[in-house]
BAMAR-640007 format. One record per atom (N, C-alpha, C): residue number from 1; chain; atom name; z, x, y. Coordinates in nm, 3 decimals. Atoms other than C-alpha are relative to their C-alpha. Example, Ala and Ser with C-alpha at 12.3 -4.5 7.8 and 13.67 -1.06 7.14 Angstrom:
<atoms>
@num 1; chaine A; atome N; w 0.000; u 0.089; v -0.119
@num 1; chaine A; atome CA; w 0.780; u 1.230; v -0.450
@num 1; chaine A; atome C; w 0.000; u 0.090; v 0.120
@num 2; chaine A; atome N; w -0.006; u -0.082; v -0.119
@num 2; chaine A; atome CA; w 0.714; u 1.367; v -0.106
@num 2; chaine A; atome C; w 0.073; u -0.077; v 0.109
</atoms>
This chain:
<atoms>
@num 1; chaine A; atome N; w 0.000; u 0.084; v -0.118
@num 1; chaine A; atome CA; w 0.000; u 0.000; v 0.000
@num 1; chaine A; atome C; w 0.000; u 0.089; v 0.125
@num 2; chaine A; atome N; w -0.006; u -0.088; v -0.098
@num 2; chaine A; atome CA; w -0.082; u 0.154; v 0.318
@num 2; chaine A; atome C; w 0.095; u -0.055; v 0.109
@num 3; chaine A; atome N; w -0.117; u 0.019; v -0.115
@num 3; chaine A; atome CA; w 0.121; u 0.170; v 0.658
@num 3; chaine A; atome C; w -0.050; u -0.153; v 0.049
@num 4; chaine A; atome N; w 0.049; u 0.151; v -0.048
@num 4; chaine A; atome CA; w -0.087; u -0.151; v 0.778
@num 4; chaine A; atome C; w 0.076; u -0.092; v -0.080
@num 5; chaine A; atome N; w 0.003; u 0.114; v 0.054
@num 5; chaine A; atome CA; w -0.041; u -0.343; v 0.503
@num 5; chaine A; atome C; w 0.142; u -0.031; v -0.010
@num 6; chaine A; atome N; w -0.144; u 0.019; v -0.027
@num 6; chaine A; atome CA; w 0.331; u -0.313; v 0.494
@num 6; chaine A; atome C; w 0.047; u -0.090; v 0.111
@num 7; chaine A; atome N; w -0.042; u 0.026; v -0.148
@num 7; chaine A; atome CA; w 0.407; u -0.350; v 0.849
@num 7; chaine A; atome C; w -0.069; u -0.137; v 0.051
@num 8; chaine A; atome N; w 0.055; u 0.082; v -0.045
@num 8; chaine A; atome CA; w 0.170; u -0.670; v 0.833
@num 8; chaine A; atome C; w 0.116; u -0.104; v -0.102
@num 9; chaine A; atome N; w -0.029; u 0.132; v 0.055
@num 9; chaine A; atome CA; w 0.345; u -0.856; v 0.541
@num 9; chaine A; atome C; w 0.180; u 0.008; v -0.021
@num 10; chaine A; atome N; w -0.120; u -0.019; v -0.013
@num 10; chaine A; atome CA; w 0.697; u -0.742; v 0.659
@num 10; chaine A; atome C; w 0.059; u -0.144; v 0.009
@num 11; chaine A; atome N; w -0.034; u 0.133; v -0.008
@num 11; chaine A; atome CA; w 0.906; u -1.078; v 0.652
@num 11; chaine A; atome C; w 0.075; u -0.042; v 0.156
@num 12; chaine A; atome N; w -0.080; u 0.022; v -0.135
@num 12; chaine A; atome CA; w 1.093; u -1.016; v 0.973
@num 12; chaine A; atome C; w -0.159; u 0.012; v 0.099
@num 13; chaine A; atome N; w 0.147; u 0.024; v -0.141
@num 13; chaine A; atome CA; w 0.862; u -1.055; v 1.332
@num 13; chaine A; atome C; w 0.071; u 0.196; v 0.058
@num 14; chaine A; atome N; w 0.076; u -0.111; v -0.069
@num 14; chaine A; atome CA; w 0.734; u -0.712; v 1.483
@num 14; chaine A; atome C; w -0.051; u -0.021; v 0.092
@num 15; chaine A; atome N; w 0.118; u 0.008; v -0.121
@num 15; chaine A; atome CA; w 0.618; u -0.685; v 1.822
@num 15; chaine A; atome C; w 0.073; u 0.138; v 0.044
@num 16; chaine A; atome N; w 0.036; u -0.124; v -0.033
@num 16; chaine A; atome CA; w 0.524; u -0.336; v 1.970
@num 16; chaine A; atome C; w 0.003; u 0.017; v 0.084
@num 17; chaine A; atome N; w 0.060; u -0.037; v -0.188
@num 17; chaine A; atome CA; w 0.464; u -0.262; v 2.358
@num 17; chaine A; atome C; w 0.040; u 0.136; v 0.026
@num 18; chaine A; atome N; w 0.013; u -0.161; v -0.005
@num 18; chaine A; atome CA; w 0.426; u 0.052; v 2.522
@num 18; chaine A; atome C; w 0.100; u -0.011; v 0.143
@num 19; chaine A; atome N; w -0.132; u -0.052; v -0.088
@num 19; chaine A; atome CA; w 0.655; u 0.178; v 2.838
@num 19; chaine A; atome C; w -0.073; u -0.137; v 0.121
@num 20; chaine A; atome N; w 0.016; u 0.099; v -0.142
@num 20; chaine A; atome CA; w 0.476; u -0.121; v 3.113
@num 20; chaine A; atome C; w 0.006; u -0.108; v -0.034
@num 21; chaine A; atome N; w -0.044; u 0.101; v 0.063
@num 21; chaine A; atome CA; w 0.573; u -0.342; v 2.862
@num 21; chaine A; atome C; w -0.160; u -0.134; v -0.079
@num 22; chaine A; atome N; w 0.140; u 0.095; v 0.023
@num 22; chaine A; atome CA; w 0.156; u -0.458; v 2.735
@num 22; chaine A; atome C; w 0.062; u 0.020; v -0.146
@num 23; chaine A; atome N; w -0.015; u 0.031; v 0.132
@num 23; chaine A; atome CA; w 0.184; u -0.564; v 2.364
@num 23; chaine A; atome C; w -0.116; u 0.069; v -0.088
@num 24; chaine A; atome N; w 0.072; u -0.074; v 0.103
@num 24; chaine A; atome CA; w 0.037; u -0.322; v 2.132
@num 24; chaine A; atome C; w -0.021; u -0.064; v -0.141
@num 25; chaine A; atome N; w -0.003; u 0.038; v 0.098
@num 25; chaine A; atome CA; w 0.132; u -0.468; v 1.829
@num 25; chaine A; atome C; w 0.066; u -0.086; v -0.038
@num 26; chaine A; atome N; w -0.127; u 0.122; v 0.067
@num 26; chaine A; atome CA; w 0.247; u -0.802; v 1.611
@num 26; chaine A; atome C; w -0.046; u 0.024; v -0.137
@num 27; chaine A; atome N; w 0.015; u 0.010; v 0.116
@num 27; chaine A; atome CA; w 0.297; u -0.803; v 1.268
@num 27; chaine A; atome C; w -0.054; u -0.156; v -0.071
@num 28; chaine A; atome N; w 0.045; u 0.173; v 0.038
@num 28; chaine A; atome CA; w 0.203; u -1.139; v 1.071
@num 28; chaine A; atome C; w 0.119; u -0.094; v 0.054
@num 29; chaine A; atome N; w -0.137; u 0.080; v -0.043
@num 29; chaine A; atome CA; w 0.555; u -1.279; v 1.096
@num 29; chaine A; atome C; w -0.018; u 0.006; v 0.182
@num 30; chaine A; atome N; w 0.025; u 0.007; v -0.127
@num 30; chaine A; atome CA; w 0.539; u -1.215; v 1.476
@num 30; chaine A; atome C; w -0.106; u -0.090; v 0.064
@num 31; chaine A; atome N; w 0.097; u 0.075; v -0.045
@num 31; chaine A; atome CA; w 0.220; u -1.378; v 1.505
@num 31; chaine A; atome C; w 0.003; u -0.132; v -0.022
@num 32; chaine A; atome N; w -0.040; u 0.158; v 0.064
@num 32; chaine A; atome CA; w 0.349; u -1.689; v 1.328
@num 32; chaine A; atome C; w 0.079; u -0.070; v 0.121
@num 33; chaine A; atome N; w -0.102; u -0.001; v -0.107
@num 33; chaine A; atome CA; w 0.670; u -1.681; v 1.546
@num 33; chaine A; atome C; w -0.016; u -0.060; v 0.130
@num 34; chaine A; atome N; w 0.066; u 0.031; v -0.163
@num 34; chaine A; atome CA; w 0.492; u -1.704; v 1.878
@num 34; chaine A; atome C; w -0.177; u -0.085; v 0.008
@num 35; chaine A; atome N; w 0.148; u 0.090; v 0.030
@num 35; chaine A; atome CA; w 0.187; u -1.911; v 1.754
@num 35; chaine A; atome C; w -0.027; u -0.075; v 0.094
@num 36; chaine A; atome N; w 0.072; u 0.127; v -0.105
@num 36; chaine A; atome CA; w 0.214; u -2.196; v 2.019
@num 36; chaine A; atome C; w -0.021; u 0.073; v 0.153
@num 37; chaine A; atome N; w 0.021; u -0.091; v -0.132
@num 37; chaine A; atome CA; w 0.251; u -1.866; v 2.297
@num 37; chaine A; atome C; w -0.134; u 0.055; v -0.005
@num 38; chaine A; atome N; w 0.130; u -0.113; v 0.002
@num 38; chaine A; atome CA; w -0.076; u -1.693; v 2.200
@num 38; chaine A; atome C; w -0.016; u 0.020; v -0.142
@num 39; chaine A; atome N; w 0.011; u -0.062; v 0.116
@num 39; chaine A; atome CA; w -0.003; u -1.598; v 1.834
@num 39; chaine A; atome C; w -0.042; u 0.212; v 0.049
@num 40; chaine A; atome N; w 0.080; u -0.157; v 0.041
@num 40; chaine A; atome CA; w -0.248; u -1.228; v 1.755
@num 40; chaine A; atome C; w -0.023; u -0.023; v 0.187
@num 41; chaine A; atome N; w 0.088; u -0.058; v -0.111
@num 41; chaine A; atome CA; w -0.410; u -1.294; v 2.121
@num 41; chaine A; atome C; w 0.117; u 0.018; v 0.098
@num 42; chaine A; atome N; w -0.109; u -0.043; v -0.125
@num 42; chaine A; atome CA; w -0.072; u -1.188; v 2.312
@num 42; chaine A; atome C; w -0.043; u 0.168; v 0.006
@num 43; chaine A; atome N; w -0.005; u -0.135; v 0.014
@num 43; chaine A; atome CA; w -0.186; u -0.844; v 2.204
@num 43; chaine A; atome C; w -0.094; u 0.021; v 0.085
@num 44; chaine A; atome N; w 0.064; u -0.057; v -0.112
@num 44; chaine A; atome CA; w -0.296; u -0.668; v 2.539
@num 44; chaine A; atome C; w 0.061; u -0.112; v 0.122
@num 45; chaine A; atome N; w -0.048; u -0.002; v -0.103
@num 45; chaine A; atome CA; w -0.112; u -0.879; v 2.748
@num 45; chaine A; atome C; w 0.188; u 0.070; v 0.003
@num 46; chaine A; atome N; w -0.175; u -0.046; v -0.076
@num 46; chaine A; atome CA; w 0.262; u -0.838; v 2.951
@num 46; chaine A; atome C; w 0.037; u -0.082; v -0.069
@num 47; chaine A; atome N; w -0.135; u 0.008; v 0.069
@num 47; chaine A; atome CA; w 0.555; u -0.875; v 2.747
@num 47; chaine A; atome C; w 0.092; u -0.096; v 0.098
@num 48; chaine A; atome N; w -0.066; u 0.057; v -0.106
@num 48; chaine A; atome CA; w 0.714; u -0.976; v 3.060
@num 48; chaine A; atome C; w -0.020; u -0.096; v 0.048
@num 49; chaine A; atome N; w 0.098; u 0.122; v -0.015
@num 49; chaine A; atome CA; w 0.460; u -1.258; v 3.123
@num 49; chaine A; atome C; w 0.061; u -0.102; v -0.118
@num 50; chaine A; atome N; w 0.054; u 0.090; v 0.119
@num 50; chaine A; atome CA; w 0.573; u -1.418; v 2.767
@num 50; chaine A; atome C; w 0.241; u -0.031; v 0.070
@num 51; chaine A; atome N; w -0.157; u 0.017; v 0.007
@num 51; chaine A; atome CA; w 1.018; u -1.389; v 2.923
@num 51; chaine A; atome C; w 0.025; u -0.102; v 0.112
@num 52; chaine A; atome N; w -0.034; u 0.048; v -0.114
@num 52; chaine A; atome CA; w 1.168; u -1.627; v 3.137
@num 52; chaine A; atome C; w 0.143; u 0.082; v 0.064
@num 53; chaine A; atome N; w -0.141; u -0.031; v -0.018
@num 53; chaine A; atome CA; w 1.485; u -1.506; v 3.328
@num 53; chaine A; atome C; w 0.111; u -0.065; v -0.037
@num 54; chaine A; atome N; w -0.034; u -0.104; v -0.056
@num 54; chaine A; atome CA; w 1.735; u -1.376; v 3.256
@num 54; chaine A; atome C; w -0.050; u 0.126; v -0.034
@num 55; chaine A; atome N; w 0.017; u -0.126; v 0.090
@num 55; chaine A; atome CA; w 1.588; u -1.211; v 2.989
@num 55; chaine A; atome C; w -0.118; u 0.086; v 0.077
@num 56; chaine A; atome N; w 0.071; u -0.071; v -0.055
@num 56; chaine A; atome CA; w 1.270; u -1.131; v 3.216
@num 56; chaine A; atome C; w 0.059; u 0.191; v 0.081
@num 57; chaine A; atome N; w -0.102; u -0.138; v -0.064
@num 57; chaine A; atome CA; w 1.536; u -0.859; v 3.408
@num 57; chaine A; atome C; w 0.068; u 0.076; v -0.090
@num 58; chaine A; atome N; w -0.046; u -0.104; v 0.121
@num 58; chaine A; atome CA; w 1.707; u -0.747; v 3.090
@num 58; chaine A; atome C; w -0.133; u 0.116; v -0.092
@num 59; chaine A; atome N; w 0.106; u -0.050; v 0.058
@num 59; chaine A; atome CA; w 1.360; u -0.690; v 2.949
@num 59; chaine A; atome C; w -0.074; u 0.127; v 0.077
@num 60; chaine A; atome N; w 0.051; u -0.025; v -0.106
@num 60; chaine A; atome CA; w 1.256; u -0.505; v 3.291
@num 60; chaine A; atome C; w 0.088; u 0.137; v -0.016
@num 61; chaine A; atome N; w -0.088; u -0.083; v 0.021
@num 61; chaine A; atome CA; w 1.543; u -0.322; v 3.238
@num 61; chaine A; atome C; w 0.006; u 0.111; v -0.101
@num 62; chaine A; atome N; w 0.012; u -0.095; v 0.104
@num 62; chaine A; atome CA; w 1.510; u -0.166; v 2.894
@num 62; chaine A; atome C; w -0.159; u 0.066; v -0.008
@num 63; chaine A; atome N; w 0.150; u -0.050; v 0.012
@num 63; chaine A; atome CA; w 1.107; u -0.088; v 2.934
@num 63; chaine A; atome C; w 0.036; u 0.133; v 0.146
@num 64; chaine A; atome N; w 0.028; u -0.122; v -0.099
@num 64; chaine A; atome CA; w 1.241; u 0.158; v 3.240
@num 64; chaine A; atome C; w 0.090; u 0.081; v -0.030
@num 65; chaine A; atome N; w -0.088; u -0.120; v 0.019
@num 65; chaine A; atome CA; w 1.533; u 0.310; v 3.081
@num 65; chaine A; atome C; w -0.022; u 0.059; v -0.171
@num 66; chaine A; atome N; w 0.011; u -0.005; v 0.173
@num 66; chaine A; atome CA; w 1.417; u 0.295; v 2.675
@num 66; chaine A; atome C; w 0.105; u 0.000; v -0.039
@num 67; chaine A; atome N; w -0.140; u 0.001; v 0.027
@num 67; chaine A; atome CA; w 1.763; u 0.180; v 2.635
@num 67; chaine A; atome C; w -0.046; u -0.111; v -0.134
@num 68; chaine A; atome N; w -0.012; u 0.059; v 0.122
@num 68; chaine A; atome CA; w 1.866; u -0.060; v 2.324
@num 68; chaine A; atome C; w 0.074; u -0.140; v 0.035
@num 69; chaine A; atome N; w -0.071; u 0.156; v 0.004
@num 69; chaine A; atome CA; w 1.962; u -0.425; v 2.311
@num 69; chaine A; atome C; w 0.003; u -0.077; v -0.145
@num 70; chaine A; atome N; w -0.034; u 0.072; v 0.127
@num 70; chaine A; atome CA; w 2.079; u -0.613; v 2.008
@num 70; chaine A; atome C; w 0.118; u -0.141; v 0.036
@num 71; chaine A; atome N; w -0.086; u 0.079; v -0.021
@num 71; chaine A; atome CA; w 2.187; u -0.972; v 2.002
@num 71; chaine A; atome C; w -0.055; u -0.123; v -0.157
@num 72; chaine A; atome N; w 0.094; u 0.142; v 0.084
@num 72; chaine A; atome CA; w 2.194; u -1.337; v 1.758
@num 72; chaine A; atome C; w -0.041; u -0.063; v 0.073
@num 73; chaine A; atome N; w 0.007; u 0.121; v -0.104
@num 73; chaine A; atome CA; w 2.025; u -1.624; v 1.866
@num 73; chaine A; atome C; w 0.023; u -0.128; v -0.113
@num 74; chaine A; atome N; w 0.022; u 0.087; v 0.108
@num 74; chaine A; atome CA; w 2.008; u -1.961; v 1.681
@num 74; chaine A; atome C; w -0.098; u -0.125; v 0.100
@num 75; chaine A; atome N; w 0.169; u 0.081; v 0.004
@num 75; chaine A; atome CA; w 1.684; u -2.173; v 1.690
@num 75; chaine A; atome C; w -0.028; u -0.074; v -0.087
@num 76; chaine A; atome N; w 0.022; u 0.121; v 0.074
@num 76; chaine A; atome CA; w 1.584; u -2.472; v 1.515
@num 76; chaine A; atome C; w 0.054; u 0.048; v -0.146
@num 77; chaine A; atome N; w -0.081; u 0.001; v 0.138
@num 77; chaine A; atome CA; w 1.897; u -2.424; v 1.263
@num 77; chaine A; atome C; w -0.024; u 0.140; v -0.099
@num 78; chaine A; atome N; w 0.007; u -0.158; v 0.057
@num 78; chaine A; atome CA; w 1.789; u -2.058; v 1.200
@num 78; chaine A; atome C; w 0.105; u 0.105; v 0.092
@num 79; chaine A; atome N; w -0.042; u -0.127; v -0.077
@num 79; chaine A; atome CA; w 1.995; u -1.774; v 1.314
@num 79; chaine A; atome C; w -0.078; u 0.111; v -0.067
@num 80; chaine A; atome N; w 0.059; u -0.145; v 0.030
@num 80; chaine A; atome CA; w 1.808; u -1.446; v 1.375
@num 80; chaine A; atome C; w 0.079; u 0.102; v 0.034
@num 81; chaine A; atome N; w -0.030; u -0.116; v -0.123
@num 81; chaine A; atome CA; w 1.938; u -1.121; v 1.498
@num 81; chaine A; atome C; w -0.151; u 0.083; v 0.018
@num 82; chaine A; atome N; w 0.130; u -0.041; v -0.058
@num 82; chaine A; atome CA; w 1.713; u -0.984; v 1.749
@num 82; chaine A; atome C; w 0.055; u 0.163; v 0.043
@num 83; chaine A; atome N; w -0.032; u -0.103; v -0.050
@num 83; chaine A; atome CA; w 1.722; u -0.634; v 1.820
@num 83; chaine A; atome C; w -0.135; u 0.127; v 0.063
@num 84; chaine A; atome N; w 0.089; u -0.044; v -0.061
@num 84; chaine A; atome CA; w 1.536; u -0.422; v 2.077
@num 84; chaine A; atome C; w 0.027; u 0.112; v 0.016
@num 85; chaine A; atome N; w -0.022; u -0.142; v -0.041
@num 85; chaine A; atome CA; w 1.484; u -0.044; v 2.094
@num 85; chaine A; atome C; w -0.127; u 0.073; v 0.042
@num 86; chaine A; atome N; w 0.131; u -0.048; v -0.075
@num 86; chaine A; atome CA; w 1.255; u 0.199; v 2.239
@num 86; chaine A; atome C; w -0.083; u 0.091; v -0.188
@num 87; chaine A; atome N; w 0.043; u -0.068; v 0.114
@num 87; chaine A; atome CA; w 1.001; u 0.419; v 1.994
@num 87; chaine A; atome C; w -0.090; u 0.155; v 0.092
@num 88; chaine A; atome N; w 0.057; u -0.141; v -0.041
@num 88; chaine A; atome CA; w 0.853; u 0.780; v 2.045
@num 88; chaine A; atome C; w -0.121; u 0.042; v -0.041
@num 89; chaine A; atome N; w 0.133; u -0.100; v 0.041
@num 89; chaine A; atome CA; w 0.522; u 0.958; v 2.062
@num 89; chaine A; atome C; w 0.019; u 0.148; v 0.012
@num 90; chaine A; atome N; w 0.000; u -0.209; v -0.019
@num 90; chaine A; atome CA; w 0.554; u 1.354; v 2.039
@num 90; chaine A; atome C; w 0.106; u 0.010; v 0.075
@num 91; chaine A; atome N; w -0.152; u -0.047; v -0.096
@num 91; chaine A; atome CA; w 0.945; u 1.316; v 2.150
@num 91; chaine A; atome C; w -0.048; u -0.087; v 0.109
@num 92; chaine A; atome N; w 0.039; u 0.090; v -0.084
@num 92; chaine A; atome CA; w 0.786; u 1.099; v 2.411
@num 92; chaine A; atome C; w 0.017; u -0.135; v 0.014
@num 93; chaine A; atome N; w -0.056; u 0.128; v -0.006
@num 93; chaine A; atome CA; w 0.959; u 0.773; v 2.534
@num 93; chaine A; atome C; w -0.162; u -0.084; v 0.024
@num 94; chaine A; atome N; w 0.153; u 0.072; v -0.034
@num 94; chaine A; atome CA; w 0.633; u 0.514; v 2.442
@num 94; chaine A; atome C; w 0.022; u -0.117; v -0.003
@num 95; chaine A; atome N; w -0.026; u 0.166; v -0.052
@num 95; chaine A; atome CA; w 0.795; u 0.153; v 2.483
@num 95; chaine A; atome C; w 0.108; u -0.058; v -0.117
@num 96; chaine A; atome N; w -0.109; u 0.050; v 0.061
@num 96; chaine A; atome CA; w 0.986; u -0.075; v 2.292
@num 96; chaine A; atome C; w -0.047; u -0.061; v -0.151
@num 97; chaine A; atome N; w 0.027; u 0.115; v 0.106
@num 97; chaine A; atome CA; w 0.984; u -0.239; v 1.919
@num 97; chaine A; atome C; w 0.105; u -0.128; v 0.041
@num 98; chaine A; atome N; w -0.079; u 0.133; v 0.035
@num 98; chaine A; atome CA; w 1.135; u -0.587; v 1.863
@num 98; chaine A; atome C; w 0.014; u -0.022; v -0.160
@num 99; chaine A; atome N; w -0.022; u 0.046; v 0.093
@num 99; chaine A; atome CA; w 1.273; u -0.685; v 1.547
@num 99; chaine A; atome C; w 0.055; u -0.127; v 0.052
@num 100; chaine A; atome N; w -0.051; u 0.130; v 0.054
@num 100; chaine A; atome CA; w 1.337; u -1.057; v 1.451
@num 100; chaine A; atome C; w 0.052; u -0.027; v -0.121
@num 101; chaine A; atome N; w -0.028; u 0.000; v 0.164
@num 101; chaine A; atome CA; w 1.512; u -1.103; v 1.165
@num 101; chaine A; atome C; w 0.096; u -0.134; v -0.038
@num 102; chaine A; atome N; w -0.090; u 0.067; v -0.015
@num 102; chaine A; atome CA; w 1.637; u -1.414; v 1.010
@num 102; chaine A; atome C; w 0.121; u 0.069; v -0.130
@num 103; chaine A; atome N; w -0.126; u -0.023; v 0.089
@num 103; chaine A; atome CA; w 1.998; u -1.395; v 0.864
@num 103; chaine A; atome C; w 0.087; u -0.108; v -0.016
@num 104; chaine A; atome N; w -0.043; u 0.086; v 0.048
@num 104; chaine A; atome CA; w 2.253; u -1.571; v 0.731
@num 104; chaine A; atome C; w 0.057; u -0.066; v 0.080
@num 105; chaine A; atome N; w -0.126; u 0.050; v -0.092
@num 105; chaine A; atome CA; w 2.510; u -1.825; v 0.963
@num 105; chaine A; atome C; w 0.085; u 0.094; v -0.044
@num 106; chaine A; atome N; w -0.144; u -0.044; v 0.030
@num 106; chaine A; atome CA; w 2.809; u -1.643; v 0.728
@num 106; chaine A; atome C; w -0.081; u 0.143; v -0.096
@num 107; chaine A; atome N; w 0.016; u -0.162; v 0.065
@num 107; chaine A; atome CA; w 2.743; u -1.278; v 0.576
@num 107; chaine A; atome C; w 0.099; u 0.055; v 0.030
@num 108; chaine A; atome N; w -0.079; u -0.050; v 0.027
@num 108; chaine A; atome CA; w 2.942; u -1.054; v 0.448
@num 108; chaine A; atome C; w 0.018; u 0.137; v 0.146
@num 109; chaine A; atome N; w -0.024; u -0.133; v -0.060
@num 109; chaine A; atome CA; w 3.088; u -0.722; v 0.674
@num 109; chaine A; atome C; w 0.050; u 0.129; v -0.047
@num 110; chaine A; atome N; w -0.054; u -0.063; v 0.064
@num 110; chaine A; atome CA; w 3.149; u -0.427; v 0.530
@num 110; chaine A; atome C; w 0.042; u 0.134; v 0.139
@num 111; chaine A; atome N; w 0.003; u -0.149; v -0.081
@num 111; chaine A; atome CA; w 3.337; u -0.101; v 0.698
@num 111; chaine A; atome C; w 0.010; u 0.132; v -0.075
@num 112; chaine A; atome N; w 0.015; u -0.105; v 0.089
@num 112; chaine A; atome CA; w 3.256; u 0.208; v 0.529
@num 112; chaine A; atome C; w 0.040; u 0.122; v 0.090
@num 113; chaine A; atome N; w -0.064; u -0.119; v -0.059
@num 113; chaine A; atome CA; w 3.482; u 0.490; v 0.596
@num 113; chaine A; atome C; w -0.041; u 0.175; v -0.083
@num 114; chaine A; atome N; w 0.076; u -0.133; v 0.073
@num 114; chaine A; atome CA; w 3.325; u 0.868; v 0.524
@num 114; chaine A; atome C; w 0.148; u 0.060; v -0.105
@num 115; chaine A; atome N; w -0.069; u -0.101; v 0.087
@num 115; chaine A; atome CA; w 3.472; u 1.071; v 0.241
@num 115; chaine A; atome C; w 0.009; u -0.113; v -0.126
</atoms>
């Protein structure tokens, strides 16, 4: 299986953008996700175009510092956790991924102490 085909039939949503926040990449799940926004044809526009505020300024925020955001949400009786970080070209800050992921309402926690 190559890197495509993975990264296409991943079950969680993928979306890609580069540091001005244009959308490089959605995985299938992603494209499902945002189907009634654009689906596949969000790819090449603003990221920022698809947020309303507050998140438009949080979003504004992490595309200028390649900082990290992680939160749940819950949506038609799904909880996801969403989590946002930056990604690198040659050590080079090149924009942000998105993960979507759904999870459970109740899951387990574990704390794992070294040694």
């Amino acid at each position: 299986m190559s890197a495509k085909e993975w990264f296409q039939a991943f079950p969680g949503a993928v979306t890609v953008c580069d540091r001005s926040g244009v959308i490089l990449e959605m995985n299938g799940r992603a494209r499902e996700t945002f189907a009634k926004s654009g689906g596949g044809e969000l790819i090449g526009k603003r990221l920022l175009d698809c947020h309303p505020e507050p998140a438009r300024t949080k979003l504004q925020h992490l595309l200028a510092t390649g900082g990290t955001n992680a939160y749940t949400i819950e949506k038609a009786g799904k909880k996801k956790l969403i989590y946002q970080a930056p990604w690198f070209e040659n050590g080079a800050y090149a924009g942000l991924v998105e993960l979507s992921l759904e999870i459970p309402f109740e899951m387990p926690h574990f704390v794992r102490n070294p040694g």
